[in-house]
C-alpha beads as a LAMMPS data file, in Angstrom:
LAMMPS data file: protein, C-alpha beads

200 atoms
199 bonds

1 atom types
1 bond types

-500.0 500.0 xlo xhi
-500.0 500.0 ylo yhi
-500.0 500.0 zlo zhi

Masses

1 110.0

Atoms # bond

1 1 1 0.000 0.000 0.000
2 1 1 1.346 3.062 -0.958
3 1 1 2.312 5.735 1.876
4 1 1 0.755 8.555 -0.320
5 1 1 -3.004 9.222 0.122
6 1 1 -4.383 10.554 -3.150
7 1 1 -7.257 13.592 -2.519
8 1 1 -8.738 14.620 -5.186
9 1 1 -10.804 18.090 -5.224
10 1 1 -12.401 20.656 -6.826
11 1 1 -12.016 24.466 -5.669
12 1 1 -15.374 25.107 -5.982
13 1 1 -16.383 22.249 -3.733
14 1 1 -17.765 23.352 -0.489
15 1 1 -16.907 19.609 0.869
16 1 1 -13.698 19.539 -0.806
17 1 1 -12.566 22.658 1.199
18 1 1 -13.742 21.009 4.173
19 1 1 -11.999 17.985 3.422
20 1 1 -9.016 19.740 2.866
21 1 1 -8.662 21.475 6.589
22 1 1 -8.519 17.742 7.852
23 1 1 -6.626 15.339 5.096
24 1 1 -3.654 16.311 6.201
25 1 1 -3.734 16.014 10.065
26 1 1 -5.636 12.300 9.751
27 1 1 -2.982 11.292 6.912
28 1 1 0.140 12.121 9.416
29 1 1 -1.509 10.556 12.211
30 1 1 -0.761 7.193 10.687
31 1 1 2.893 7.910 8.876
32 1 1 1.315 9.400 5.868
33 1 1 1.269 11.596 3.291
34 1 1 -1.110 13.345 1.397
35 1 1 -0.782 13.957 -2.713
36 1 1 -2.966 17.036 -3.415
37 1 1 -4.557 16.819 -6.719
38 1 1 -6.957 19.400 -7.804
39 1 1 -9.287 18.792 -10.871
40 1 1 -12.563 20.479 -12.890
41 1 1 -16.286 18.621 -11.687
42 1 1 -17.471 20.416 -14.856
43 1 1 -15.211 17.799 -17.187
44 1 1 -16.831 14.618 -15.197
45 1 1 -20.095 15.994 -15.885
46 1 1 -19.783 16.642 -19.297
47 1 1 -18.395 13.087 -19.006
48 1 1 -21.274 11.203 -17.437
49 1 1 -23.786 14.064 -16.952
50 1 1 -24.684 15.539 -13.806
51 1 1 -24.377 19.250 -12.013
52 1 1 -23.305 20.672 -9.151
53 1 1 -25.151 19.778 -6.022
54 1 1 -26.332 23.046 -4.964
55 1 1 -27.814 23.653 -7.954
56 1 1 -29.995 20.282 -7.834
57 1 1 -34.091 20.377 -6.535
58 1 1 -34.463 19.816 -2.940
59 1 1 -30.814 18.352 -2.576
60 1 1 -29.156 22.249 -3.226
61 1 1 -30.890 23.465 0.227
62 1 1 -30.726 20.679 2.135
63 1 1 -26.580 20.562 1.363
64 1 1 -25.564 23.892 1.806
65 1 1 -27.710 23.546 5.350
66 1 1 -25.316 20.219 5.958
67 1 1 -22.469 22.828 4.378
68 1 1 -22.530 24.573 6.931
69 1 1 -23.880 21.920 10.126
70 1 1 -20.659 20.204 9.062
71 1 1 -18.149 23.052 9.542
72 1 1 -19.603 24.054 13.007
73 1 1 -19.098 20.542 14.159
74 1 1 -15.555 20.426 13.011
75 1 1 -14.862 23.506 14.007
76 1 1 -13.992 24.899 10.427
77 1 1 -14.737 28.682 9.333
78 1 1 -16.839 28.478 6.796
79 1 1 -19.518 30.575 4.320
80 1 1 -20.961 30.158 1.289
81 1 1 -19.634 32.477 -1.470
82 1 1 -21.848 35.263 -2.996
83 1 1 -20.347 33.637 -6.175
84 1 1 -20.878 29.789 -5.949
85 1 1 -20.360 27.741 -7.250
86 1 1 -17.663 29.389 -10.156
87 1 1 -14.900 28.046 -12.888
88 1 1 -11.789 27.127 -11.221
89 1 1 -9.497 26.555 -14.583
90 1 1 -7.199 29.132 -13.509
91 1 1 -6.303 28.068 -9.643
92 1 1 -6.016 24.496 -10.990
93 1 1 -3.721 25.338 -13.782
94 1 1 -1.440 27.584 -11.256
95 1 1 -1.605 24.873 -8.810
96 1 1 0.028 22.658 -11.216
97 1 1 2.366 24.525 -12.654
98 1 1 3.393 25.191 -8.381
99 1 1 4.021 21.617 -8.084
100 1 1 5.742 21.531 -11.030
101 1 1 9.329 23.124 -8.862
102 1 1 7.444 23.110 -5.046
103 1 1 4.924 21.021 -3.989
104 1 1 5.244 22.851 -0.149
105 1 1 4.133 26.011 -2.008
106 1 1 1.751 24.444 -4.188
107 1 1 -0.115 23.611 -1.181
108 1 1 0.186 26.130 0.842
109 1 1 -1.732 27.523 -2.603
110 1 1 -4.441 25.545 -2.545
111 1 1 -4.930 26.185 1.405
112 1 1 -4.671 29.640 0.833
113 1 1 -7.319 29.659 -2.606
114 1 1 -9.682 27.470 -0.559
115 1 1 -9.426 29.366 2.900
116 1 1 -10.366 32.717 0.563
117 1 1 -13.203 31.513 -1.081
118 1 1 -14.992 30.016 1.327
119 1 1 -13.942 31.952 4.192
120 1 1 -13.266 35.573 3.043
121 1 1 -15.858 35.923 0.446
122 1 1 -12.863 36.072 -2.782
123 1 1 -13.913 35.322 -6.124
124 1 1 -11.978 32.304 -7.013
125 1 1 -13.328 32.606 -10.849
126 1 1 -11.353 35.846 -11.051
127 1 1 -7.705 35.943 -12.343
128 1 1 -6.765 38.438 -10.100
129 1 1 -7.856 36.175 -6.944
130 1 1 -5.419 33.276 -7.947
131 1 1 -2.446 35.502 -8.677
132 1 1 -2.712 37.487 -5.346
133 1 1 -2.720 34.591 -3.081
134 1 1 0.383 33.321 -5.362
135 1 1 1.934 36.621 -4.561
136 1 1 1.311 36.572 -0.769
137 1 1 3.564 33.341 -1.005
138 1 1 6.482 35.041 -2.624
139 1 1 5.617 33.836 -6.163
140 1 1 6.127 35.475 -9.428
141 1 1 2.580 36.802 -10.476
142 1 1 4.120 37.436 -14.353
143 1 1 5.523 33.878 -14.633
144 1 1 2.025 32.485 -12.821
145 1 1 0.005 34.685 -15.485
146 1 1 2.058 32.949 -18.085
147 1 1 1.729 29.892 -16.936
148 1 1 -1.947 29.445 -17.099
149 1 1 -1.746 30.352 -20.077
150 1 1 1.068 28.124 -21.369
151 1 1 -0.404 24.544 -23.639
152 1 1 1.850 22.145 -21.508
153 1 1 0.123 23.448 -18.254
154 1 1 -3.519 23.399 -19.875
155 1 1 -1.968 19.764 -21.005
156 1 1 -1.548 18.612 -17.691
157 1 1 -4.863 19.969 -16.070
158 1 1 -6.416 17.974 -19.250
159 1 1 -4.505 14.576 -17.979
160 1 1 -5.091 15.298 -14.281
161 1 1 -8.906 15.117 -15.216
162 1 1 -8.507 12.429 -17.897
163 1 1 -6.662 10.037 -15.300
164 1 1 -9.040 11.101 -11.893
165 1 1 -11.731 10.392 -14.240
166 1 1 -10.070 7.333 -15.946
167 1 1 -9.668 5.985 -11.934
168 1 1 -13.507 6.590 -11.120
169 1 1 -13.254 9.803 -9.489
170 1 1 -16.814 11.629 -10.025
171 1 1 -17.217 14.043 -7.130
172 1 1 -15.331 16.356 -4.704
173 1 1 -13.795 15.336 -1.936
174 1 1 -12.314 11.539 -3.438
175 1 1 -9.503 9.889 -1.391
176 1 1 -7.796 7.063 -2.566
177 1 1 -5.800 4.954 0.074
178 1 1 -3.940 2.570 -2.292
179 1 1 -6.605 1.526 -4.527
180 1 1 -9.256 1.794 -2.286
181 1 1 -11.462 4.510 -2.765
182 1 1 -13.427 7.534 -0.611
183 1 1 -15.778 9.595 -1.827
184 1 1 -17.433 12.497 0.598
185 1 1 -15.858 14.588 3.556
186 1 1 -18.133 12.162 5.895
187 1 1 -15.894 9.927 4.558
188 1 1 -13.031 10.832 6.410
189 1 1 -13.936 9.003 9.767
190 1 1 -13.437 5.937 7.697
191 1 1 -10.267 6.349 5.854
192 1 1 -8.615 7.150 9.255
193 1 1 -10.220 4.058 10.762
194 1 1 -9.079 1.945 7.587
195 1 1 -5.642 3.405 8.006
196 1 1 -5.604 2.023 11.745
197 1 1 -6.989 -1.289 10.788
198 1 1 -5.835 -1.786 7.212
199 1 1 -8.653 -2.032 6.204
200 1 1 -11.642 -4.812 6.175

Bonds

1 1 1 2
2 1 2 3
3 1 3 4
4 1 4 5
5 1 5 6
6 1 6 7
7 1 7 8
8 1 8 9
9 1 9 10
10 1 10 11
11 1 11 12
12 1 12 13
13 1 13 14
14 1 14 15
15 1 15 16
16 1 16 17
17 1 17 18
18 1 18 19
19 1 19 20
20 1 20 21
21 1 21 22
22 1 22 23
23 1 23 24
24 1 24 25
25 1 25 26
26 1 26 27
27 1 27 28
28 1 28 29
29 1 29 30
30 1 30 31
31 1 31 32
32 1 32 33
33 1 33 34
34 1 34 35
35 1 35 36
36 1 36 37
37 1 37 38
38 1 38 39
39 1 39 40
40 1 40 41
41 1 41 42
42 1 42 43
43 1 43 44
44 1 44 45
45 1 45 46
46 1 46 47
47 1 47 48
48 1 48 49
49 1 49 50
50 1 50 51
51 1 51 52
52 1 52 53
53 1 53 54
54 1 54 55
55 1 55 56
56 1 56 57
57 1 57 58
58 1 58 59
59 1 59 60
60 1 60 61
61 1 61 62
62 1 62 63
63 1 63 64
64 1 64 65
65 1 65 66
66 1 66 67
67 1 67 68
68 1 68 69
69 1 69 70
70 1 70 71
71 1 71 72
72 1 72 73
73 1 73 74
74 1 74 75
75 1 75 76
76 1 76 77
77 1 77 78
78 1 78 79
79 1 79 80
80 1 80 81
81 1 81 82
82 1 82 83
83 1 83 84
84 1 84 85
85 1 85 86
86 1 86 87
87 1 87 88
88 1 88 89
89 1 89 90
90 1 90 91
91 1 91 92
92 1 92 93
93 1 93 94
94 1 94 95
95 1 95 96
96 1 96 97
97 1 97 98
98 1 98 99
99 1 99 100
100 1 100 101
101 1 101 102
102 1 102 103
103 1 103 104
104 1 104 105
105 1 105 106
106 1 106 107
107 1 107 108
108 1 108 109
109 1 109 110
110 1 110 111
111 1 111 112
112 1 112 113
113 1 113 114
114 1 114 115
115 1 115 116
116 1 116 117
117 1 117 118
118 1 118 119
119 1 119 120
120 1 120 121
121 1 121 122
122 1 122 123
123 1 123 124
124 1 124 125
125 1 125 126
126 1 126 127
127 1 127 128
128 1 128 129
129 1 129 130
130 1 130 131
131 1 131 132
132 1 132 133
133 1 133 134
134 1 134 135
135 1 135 136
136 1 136 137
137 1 137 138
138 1 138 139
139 1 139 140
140 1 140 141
141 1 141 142
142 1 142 143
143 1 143 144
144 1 144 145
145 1 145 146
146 1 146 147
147 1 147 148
148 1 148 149
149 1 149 150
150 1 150 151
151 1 151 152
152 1 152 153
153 1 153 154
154 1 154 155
155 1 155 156
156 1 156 157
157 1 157 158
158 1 158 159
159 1 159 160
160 1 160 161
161 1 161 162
162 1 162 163
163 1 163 164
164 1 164 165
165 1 165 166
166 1 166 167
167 1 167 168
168 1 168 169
169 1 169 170
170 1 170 171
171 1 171 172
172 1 172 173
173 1 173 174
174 1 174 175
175 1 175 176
176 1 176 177
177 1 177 178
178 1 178 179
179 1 179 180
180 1 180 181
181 1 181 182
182 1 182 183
183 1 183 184
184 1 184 185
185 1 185 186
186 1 186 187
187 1 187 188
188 1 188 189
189 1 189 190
190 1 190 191
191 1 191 192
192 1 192 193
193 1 193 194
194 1 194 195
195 1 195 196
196 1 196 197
197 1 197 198
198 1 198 199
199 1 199 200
């Protein structure tokens, strides 16, 4: 079994953020690590058809009430954007081309892109968003506006999603521990008892 947890996420995912304030701590717990790996919903929908959760009768209201039930009892700051859900192309592409050279910095991104959208109310859609939390970490916001913009980094978002898809992955928060797969941010109780037990 590999010692790398695999979460997959989109930045627009309400449960992915939440997710992603506890992978970490529950990975380390048990001697692991945790290989971030951002990706678009919108390409597995076009995929197999479906749409964002909020935006679904009856299950829209009921989720962002268990949105937010689910932050209070973790203890997690949360609030739903004024703008949500929105297109995260851009903060996936930087976050790639981050981990390209630093993977510490590339998540300390993705904290920081998460932690602004659904905490402080920042428009993760906008350009101007991703490059300023990329600049409060010391990175170079003409080389990150390039980068999003360059074909091998579009080409690597586009095999990101092929392969998460190509592996099952069809919502936001997935884990993978080896091959066996998580999918929700109630979830998470049970990956850290499978990484006690090994699993059943």
């Amino acid at each position: 079994m590999s010692d790398s947890l695999d979460f997959y996420f989109d930045f627009s995912s309400p449960y992915g953020y939440l997710a992603s304030e506890r992978i970490d701590g529950i990975a380390a717990k048990h001697g692991r690590s945790v290989t971030w790996r951002p990706m678009l919903l919108g390409a597995v929908f076009q995929k197999i058809g479906g749409s964002p959760l909020v935006n679904q009768p009856m299950k829209g209201p009921y989720s962002q009430h268990d949105m937010l039930r689910s932050a209070r009892l973790h203890g997690i700051t949360f609030n739903v954007p004024d703008n949500f859900p929105v297109n995260s192309i851009a903060a996936c592409r930087a976050y790639y081309w981050l981990a390209g050279s630093d993977a510490t910095t590339a998540r300390s991104f993705a904290q920081a892109l998460y932690r602004g959208y659904f905490v402080e109310n920042r428009d993760l859609s906008q350009p101007e968003t991703v490059v300023e939390a990329a600049q409060a970490l010391g990175v170079d916001s003409d080389a990150l506006v390039a980068a999003v913009q360059d074909q091998v980094i579009k080409d690597r978002l586009r095999t990101e999603n092929d392969a998460a898809i190509e592996r099952g992955v069809f919502g936001s928060p997935t884990v993978f521990v080896g091959d066996e797969m998580f999918w929700g941010h109630d979830r998470l109780e049970m990956i850290d008892r499978w990484l006690e037990t090994g699993g059943w």
